[in-house]
Every structure is written in C-alpha cells, then in structure tokens.
C-alpha positions as CSV (number, residue, x, y, z in Angstrom):
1,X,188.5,-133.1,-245.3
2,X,184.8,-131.9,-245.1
3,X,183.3,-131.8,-241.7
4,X,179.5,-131.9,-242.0
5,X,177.7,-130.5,-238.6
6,X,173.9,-131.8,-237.9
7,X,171.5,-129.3,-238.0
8,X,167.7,-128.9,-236.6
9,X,165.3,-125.9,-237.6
10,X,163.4,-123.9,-235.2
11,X,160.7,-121.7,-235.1
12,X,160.8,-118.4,-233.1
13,X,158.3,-115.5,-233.0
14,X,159.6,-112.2,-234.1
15,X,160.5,-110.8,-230.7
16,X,162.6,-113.8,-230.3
17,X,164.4,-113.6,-233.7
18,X,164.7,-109.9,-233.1
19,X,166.1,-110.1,-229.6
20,X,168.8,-113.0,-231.2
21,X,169.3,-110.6,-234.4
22,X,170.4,-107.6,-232.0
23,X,172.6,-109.9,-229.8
24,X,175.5,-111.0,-232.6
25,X,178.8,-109.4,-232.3
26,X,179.1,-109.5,-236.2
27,X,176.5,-109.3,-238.8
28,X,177.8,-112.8,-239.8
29,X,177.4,-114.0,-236.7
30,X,175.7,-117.3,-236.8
31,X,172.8,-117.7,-233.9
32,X,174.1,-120.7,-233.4
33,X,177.0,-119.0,-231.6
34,X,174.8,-116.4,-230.0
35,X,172.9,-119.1,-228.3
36,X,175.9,-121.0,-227.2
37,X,177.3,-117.7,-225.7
38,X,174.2,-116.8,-223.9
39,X,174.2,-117.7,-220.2
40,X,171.1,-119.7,-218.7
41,X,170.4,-119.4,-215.1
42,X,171.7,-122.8,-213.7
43,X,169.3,-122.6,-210.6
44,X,165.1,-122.4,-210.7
45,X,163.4,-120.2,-208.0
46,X,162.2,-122.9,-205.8
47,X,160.7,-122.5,-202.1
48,X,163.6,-125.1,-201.1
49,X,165.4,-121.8,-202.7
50,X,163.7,-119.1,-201.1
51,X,164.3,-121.0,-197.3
52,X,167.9,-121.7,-198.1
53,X,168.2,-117.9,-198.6
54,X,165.8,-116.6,-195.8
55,X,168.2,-119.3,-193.6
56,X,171.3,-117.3,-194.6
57,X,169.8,-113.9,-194.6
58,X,167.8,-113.9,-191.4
59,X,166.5,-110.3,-192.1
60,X,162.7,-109.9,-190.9
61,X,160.1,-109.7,-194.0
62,X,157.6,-106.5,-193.6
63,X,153.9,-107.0,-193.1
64,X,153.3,-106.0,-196.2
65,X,156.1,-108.4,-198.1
66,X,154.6,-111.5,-196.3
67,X,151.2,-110.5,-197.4
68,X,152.2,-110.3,-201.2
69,X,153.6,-113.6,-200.4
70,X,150.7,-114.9,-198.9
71,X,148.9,-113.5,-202.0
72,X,150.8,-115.7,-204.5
73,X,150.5,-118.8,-203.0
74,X,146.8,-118.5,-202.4
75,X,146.8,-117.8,-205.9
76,X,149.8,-120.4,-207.1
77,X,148.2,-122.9,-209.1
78,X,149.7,-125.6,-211.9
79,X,149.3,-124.9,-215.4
80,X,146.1,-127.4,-216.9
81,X,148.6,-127.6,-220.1
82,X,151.9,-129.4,-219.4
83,X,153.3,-127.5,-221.9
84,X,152.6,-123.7,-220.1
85,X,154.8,-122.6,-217.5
C-alpha cells in the first residue's frame, strides 16, 4: 500500500537553506527530518522570566548591569509591523 504524506513549500533565504544544508546527518537527509530534530526553546525571555530567576538567584546586579537594563527598557518599544519581532 502507498502512503501519500501532505506537503507545503517554503521559502528560506540562503543563510537559512545553508545553515539547514550543513545540519543533515546524511546527504540524503530530508530537511524535513532536520527540522523535526532541531530543538526549539520551549520558554520566551519574558520579565515574568527574568523575576522568577532574580527570585531564585538573589545575587545583587552591578551598577553598571542595572544601567544597561535601564537602557533597554527606555529604549524597548513594539514593532509598528505585527509581522517584525
């Protein structure tokens, strides 16, 4: 019996197609199978996150750490284009 699997094309850039190219284990490697071996981080940095880890790491942050954090909040600001990260 013949199993037919769906299928959907992507585009990639060349770094992309490069980076997935470099990553098979055999030439014949399908990068459908590299991509289903790749591990994705499960958790996003949040600031929920950062205060769980501060909670459980009380370690005292350095003048000069909490002014780089300063820094990127001040200049945190959403993307106009939904589609931007």
């Amino acid at each position: 019996m013949y199993a037919c699997m769906a299928t959907k094309t992507i585009s990639v850039d060349l770094e992309a197609y490069e980076r997935l190219r470099s990553a098979r284990l055999q030439e014949q490697e399908s990068f459908s199978k590299v991509i289903k071996r790749a591990t994705w981080p499960k958790e996003k940095g949040t600031a929920g996150a950062l205060a769980k880890w501060l909670r459980q790491n009380p370690a005292r942050l350095s003048d000069q750490e909490i002014e780089y954090l300063d820094r990127a909040q001040l200049e945190d600001a959403p993307s106009p284009d939904k589609w931007q990260s």
